[in-house]
LUMSESE-622301 format. One line per field, with one value per residue: residue in three letters; residue number from 1; x, y, z of N, C-alpha, C, CB in turn. Coordinates in steps of 0.05 Angstrom, whole numbers, plus 5000, padded with zeros to 4 digits. Glycine has a CB too. Example, Ala and Ser with C-alpha at 12.3 -4.5 7.8 and 13.67 -1.06 7.14 Angstrom:
! residues 2
res = ALA / SER
n = 1 / 2
nc1 = 5264 / 5257
nc2 = 4886 / 4955
nc3 = 5156 / 5142
cac1 = 5246 / 5273
cac2 = 4910 / 4979
cac3 = 5156 / 5143
cc1 = 5264 / 5258
cc2 = 4934 / 5001
cc3 = 5156 / 5157
cbc1 = 5226 / 5282
cbc2 = 4911 / 4988
cbc3 = 5181 / 5114
END
This chain:
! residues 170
res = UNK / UNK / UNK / UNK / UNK / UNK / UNK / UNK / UNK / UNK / UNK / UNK / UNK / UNK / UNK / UNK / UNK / UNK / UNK / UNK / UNK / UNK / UNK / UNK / UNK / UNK / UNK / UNK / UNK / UNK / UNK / UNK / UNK / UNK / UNK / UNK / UNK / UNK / UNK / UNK / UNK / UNK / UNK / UNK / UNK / UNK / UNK / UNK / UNK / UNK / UNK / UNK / UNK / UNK / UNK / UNK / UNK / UNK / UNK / UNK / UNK / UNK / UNK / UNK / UNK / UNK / UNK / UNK / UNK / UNK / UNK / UNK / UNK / UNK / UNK / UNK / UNK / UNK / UNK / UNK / UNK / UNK / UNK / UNK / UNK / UNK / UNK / UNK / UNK / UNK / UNK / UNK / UNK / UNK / UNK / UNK / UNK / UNK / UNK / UNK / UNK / UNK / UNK / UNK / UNK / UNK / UNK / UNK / UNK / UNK / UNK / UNK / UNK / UNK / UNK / UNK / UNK / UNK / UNK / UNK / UNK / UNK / UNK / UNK / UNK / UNK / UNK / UNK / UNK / UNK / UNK / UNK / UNK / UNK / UNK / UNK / UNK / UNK / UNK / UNK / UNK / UNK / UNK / UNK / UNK / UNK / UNK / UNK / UNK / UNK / UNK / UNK / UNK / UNK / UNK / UNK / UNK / UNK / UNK / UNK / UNK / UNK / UNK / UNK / UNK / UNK / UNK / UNK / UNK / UNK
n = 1 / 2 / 3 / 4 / 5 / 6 / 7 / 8 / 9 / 10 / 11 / 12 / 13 / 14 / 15 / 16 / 17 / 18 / 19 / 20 / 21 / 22 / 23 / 24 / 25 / 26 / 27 / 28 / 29 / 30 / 31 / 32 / 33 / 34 / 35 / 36 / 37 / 38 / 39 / 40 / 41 / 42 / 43 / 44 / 45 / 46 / 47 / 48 / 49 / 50 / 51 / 52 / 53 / 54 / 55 / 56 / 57 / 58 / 59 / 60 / 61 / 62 / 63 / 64 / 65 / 66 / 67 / 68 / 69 / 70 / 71 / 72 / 73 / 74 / 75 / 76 / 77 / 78 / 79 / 80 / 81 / 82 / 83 / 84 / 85 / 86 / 87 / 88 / 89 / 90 / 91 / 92 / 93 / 94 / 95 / 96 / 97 / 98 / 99 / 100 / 101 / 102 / 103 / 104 / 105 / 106 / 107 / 108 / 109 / 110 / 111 / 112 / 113 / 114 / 115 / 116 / 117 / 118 / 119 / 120 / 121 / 122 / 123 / 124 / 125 / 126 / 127 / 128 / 129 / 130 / 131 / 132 / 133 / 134 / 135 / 136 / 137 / 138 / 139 / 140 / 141 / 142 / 143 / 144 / 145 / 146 / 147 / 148 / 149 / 150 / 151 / 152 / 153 / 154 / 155 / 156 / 157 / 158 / 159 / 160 / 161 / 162 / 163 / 164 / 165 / 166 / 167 / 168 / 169 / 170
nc1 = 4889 / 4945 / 4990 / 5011 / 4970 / 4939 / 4957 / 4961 / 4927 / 4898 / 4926 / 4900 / 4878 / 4911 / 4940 / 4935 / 4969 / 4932 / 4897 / 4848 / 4851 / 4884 / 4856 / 4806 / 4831 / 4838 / 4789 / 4745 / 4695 / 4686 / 4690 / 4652 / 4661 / 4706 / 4760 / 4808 / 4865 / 4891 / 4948 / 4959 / 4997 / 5031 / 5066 / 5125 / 5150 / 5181 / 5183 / 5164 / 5212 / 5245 / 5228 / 5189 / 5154 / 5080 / 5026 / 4978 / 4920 / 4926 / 4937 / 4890 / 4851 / 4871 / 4859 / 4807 / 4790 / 4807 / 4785 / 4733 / 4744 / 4758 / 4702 / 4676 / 4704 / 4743 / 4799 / 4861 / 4911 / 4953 / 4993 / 5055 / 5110 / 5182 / 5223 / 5275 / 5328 / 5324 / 5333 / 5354 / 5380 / 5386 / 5426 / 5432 / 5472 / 5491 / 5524 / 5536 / 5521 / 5505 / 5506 / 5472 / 5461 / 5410 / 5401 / 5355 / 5375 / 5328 / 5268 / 5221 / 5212 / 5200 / 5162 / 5119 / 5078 / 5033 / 4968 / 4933 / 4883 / 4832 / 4785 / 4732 / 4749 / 4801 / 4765 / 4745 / 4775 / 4804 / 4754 / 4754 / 4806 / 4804 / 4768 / 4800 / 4830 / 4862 / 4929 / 4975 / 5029 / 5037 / 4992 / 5001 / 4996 / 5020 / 4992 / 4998 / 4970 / 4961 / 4953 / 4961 / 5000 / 4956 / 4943 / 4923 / 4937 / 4983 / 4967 / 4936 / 4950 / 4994 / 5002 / 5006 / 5052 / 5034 / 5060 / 5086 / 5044 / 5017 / 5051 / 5048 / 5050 / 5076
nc2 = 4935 / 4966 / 4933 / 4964 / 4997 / 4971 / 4967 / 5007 / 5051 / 5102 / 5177 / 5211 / 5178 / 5174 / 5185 / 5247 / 5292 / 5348 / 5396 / 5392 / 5345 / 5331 / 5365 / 5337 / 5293 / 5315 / 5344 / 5335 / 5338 / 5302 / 5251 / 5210 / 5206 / 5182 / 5137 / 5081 / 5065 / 5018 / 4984 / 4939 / 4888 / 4847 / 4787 / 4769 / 4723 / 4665 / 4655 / 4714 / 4737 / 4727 / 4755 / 4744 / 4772 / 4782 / 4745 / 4767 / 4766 / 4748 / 4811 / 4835 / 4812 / 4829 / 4890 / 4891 / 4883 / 4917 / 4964 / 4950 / 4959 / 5020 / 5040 / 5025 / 5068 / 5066 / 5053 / 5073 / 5073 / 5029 / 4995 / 4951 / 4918 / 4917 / 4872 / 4846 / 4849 / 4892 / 4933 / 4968 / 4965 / 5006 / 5006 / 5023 / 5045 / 5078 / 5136 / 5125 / 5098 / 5043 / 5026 / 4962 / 4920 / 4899 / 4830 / 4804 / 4752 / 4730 / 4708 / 4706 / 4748 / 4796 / 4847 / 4849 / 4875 / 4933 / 4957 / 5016 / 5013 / 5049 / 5037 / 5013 / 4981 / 4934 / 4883 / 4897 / 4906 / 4857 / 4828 / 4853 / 4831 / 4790 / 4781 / 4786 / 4769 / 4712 / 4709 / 4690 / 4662 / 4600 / 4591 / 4598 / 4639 / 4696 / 4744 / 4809 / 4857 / 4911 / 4971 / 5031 / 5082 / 5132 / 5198 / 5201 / 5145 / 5154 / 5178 / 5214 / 5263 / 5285 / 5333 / 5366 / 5396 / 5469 / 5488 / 5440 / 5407 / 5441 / 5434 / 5418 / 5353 / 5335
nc3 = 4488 / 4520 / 4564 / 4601 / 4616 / 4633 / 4693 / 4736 / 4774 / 4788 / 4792 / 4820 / 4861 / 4903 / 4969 / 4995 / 5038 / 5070 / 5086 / 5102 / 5111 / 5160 / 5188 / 5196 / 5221 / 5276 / 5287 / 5343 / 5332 / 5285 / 5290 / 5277 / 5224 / 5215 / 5198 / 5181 / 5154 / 5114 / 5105 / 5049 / 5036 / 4981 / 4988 / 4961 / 4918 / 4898 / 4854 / 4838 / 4839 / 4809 / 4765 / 4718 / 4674 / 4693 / 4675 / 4623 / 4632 / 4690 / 4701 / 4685 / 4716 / 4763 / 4762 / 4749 / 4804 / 4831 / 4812 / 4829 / 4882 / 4881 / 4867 / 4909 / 4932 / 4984 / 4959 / 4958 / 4939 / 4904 / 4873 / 4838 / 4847 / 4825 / 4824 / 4868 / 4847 / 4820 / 4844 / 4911 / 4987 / 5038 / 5092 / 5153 / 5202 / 5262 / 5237 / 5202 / 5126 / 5084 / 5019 / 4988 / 4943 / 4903 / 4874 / 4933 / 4972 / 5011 / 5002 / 5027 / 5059 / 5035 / 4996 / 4952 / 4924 / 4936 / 4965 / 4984 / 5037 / 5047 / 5105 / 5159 / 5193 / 5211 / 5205 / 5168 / 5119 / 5123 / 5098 / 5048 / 5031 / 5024 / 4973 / 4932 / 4872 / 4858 / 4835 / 4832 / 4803 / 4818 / 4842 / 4899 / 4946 / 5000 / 5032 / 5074 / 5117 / 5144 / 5195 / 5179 / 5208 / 5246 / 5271 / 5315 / 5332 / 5361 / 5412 / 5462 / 5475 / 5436 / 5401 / 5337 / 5304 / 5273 / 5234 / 5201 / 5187 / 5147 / 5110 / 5033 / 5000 / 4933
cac1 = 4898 / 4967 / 4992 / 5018 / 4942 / 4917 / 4969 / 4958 / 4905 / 4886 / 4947 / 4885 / 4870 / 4925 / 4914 / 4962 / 4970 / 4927 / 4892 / 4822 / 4867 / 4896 / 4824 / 4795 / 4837 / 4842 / 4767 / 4734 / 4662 / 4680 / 4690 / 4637 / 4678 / 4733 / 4766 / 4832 / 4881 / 4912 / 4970 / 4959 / 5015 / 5038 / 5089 / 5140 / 5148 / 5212 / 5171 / 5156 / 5229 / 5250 / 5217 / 5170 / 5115 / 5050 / 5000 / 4954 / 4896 / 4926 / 4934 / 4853 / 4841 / 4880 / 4847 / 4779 / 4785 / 4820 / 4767 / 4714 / 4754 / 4758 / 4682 / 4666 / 4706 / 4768 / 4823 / 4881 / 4928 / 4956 / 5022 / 5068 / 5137 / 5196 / 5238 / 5288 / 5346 / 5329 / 5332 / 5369 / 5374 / 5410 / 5430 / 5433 / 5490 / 5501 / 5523 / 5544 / 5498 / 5520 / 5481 / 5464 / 5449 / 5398 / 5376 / 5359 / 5369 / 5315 / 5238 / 5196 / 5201 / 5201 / 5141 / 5121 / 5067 / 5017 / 4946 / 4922 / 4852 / 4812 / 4761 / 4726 / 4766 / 4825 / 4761 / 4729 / 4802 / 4809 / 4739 / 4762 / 4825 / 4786 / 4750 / 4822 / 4838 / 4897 / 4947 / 5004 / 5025 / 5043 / 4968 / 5012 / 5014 / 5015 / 4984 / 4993 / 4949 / 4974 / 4942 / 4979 / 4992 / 4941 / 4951 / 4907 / 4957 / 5004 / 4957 / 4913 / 4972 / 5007 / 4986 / 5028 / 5062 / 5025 / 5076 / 5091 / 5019 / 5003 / 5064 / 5035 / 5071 / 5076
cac2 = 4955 / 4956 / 4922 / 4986 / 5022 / 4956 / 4961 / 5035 / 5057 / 5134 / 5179 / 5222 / 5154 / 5170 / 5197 / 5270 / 5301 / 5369 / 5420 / 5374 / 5307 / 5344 / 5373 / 5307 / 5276 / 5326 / 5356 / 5317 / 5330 / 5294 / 5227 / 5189 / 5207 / 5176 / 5114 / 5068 / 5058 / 5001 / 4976 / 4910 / 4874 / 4820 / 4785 / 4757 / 4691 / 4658 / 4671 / 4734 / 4751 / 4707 / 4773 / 4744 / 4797 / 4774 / 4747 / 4789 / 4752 / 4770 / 4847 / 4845 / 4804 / 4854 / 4919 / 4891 / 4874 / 4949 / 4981 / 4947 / 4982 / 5045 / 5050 / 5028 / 5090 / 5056 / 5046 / 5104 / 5065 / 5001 / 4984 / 4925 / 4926 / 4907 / 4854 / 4866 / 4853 / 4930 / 4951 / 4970 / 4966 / 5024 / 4992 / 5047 / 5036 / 5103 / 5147 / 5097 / 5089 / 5023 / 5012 / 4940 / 4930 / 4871 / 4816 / 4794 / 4721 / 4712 / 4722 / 4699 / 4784 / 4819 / 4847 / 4845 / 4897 / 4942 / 4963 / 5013 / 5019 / 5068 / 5028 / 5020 / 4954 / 4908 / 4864 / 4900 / 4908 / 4826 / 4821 / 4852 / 4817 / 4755 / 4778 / 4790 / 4749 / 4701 / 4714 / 4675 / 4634 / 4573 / 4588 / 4594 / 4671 / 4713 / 4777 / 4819 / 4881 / 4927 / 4994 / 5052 / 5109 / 5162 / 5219 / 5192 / 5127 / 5170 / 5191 / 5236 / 5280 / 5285 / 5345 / 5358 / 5421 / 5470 / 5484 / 5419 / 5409 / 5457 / 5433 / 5403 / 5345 / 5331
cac3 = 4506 / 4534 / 4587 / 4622 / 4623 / 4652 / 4722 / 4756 / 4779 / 4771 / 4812 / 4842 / 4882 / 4929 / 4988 / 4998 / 5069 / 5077 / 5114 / 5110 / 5124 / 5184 / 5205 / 5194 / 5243 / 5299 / 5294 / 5350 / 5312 / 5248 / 5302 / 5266 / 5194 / 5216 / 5182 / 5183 / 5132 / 5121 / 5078 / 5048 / 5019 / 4971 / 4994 / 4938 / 4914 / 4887 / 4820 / 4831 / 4849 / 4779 / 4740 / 4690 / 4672 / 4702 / 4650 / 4617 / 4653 / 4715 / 4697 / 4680 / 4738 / 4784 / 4741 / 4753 / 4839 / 4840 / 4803 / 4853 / 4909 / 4874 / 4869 / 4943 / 4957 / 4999 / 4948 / 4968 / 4928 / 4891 / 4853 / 4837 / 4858 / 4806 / 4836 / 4880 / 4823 / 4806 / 4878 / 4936 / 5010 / 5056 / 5122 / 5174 / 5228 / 5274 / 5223 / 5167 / 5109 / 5069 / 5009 / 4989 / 4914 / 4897 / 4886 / 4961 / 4973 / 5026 / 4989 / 5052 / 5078 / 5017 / 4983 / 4910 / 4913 / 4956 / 4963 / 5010 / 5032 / 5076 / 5111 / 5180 / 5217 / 5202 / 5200 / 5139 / 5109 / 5120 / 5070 / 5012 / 5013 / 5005 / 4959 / 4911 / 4858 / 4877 / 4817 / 4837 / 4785 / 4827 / 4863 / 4928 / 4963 / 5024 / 5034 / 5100 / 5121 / 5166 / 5194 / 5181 / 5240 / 5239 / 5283 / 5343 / 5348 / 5380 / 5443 / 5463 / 5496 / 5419 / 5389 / 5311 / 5294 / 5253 / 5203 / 5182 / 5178 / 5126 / 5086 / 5019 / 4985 / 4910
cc1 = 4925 / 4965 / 4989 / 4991 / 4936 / 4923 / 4960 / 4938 / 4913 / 4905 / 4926 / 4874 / 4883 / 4929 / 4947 / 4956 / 4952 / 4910 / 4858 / 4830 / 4866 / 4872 / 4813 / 4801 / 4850 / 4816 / 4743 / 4702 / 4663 / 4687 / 4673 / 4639 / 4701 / 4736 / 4789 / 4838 / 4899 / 4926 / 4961 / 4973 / 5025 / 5058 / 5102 / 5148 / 5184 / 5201 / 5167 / 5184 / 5245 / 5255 / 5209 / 5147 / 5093 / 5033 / 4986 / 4927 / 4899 / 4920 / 4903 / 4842 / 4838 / 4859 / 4820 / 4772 / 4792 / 4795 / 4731 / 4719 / 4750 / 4725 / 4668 / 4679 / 4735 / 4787 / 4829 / 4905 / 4942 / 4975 / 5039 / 5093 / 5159 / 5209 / 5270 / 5315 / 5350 / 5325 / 5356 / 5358 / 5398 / 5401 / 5437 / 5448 / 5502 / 5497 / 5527 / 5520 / 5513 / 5490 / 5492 / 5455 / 5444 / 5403 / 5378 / 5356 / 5349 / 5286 / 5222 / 5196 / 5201 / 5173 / 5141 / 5099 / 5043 / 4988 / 4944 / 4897 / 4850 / 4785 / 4757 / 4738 / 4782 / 4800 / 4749 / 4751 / 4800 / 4792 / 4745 / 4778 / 4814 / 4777 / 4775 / 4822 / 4866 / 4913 / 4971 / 5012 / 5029 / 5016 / 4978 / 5010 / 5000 / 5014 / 4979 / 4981 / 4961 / 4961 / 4967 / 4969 / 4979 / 4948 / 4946 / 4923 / 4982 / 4985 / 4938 / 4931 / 4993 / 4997 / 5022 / 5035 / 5049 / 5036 / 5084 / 5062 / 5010 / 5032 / 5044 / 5056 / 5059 / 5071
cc2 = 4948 / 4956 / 4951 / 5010 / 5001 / 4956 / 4985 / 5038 / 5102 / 5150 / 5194 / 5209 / 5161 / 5189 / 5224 / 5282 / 5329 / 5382 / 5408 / 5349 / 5320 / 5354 / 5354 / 5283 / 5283 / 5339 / 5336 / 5306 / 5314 / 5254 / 5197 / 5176 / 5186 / 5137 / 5100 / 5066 / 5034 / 4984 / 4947 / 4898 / 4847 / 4803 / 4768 / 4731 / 4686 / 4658 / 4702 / 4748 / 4745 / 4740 / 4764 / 4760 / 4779 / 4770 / 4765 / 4790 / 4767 / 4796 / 4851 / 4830 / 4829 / 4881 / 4910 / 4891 / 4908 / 4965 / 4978 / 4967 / 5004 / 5050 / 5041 / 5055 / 5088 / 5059 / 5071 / 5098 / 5047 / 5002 / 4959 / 4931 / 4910 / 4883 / 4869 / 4862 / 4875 / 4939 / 4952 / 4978 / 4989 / 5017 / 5024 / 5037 / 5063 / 5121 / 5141 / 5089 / 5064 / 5018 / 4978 / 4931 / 4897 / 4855 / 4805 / 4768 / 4710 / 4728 / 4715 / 4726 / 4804 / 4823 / 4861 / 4876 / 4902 / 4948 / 4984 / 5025 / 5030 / 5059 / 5036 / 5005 / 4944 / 4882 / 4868 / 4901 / 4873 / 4813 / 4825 / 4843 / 4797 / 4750 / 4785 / 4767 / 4736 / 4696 / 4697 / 4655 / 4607 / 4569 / 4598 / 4626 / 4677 / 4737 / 4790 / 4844 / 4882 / 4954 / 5018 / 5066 / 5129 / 5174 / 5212 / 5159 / 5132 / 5190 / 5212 / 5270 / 5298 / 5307 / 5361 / 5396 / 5427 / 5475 / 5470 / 5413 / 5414 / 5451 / 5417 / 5384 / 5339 / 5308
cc3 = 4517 / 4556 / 4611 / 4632 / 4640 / 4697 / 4734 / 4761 / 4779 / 4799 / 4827 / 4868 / 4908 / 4948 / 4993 / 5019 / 5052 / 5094 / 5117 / 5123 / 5149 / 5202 / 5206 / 5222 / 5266 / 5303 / 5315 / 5337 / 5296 / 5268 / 5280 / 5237 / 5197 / 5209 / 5185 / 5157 / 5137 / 5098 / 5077 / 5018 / 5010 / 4973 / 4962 / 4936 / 4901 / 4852 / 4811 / 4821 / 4826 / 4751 / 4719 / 4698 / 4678 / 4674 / 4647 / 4631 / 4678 / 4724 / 4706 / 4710 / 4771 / 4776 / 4755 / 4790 / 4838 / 4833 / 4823 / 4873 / 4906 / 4872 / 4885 / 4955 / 4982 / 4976 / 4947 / 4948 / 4918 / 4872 / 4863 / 4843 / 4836 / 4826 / 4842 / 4871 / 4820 / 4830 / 4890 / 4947 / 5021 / 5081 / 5141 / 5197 / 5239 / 5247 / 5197 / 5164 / 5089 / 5052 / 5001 / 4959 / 4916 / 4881 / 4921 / 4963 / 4991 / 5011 / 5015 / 5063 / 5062 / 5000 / 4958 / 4907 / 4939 / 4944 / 4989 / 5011 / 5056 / 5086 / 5134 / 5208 / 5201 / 5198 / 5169 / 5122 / 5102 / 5096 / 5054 / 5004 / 5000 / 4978 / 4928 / 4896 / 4862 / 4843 / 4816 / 4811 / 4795 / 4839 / 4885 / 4931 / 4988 / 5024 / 5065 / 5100 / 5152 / 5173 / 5196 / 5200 / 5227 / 5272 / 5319 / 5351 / 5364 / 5404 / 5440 / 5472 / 5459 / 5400 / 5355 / 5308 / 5272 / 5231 / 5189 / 5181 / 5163 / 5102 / 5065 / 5008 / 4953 / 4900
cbc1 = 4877 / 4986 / 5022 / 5043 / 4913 / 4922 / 5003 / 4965 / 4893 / 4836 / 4979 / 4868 / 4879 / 4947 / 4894 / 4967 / 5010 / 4927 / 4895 / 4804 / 4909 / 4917 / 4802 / 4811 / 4848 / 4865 / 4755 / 4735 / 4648 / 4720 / 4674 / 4612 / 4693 / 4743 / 4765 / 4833 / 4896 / 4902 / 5009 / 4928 / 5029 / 5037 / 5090 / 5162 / 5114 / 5228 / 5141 / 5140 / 5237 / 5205 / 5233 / 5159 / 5103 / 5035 / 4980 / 4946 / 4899 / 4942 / 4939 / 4833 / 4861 / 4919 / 4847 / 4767 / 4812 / 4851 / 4767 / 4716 / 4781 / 4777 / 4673 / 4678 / 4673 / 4768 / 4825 / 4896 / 4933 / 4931 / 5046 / 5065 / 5141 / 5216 / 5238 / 5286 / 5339 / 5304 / 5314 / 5388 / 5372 / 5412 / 5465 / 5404 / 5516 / 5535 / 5531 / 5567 / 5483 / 5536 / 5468 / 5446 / 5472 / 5379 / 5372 / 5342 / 5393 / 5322 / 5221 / 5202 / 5223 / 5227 / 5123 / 5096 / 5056 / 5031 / 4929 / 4938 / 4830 / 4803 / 4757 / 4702 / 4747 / 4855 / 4746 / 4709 / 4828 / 4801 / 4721 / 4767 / 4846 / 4755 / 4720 / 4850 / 4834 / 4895 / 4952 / 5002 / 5044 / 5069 / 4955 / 5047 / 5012 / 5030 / 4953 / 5015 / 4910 / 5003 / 4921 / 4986 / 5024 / 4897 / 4933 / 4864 / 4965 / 5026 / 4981 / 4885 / 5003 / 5009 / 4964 / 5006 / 5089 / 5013 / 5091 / 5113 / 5008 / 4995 / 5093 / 5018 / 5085 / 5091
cbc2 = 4960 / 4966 / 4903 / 5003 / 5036 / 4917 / 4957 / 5061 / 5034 / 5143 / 5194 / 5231 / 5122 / 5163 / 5167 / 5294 / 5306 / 5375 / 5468 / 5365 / 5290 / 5370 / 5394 / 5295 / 5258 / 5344 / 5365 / 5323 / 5352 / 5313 / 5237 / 5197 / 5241 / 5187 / 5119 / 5043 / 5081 / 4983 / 4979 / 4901 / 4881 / 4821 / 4771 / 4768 / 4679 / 4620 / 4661 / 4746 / 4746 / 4676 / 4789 / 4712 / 4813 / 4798 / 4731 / 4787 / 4717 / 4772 / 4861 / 4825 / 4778 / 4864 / 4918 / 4861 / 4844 / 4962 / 4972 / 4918 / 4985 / 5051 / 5052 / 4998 / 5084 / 5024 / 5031 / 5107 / 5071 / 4991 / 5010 / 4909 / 4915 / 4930 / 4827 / 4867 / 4845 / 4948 / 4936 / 4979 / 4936 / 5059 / 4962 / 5057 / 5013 / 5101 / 5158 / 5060 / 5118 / 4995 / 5032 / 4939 / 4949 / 4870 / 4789 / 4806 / 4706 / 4711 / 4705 / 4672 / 4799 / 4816 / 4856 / 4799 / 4891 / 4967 / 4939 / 5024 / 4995 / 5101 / 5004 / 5020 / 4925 / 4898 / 4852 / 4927 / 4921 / 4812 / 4826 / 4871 / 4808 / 4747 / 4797 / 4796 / 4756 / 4653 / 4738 / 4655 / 4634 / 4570 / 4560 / 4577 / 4707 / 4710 / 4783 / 4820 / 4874 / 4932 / 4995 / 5066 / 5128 / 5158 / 5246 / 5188 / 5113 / 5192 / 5203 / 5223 / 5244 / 5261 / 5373 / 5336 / 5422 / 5480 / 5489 / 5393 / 5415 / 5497 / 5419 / 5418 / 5318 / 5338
cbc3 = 4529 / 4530 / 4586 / 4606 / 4597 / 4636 / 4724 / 4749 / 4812 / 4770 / 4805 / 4833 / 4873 / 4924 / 5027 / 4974 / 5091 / 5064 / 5104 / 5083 / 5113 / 5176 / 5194 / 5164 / 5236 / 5300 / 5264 / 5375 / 5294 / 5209 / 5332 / 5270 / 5186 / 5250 / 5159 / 5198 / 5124 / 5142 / 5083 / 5053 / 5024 / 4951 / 5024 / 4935 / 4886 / 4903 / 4814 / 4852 / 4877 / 4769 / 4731 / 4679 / 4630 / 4723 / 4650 / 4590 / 4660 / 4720 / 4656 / 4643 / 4741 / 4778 / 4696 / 4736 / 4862 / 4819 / 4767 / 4866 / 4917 / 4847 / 4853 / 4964 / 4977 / 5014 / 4924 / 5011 / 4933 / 4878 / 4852 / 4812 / 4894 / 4789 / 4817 / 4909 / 4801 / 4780 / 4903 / 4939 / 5023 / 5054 / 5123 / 5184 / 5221 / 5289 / 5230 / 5171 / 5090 / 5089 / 4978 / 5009 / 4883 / 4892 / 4867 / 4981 / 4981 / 5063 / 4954 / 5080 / 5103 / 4998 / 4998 / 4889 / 4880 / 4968 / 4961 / 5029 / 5025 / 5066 / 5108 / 5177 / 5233 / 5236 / 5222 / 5135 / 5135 / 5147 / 5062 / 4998 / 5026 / 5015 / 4968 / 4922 / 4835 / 4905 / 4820 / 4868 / 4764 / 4847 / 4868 / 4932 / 4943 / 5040 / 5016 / 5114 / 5116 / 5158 / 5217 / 5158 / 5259 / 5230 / 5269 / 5334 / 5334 / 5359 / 5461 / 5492 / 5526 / 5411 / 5423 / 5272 / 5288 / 5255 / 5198 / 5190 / 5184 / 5138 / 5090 / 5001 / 5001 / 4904
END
């Protein structure tokens, strides 16, 4: 099988704003539905940032922990990030945009690749990382988890416009 079926996971995984999301997390009844999202990322190594393709092992390793997630029901989303060689940064100063074209010389804040999962705590989030396979080729990495903003981290006072609400994105 090629490499490139073994990395993605399925694009219906990911999670798209609409008019159930948006009821979901303004209907006080559905309270007991309700869930956290939270990004959890790989941070980059001075190997990662090198660009050698990940072993094949790895791929299947990764493929198989993702496919766990995906049939508990949490996995919203999961990809690897190229190195930041094929990137750029835009610095934002007032009205000046300056881009920045890669590679970035510092790897200790840059991340290699994401996950994000819809669970019930940052503590049930914290298990499944564990339970990842550590890929690194040196053995060595860092992975941070973060909750993304849902609607209700902006107050109880914060109520969302309905026309951007009902926009759909692509």
């Amino acid at each position: 099988m090629a490499l490139s079926k073994l990395v993605s996971i399925l694009t219906g995984l990911v999670r798209r704003v609409s008019e159930a999301v948006m009821g979901a997390a303004t209907d006080p009844t559905r309270i007991q539905e309700r869930t956290m999202r939270f990004m959890v990322m790989g941070m980059a190594t001075k190997e990662s940032e090198a660009a050698p393709p990940p072993k094949p092992e790895a791929f299947v390793a990764m493929q198989k922990y993702n496919e766990e997630l995906a049939k508990a029901g949490i996995l919203l989303a999961a990809e690897g990030l190229t190195a930041t060689s094929k990137g750029a940064r835009v610095k934002f100063s007032g009205d000046k945009r300056t881009v920045i074209d890669g590679p970035f010389i510092e790897t200790k804040e840059l991340v290699a690749g994401f996950t994000i999962l819809q669970v019930k705590s940052l503590e049930e989030a914290i298990e499944w990382v564990k339970r990842a396979p550590n890929v690194s080729p040196n053995g060595e990495a860092v992975v941070e988890i973060r909750k993304l903003m849902d609607l209700e981290d902006f107050g109880d006072d914060f109520t969302p416009n309905p026309e951007i609400a009902k926009v759909k994105y692509k």
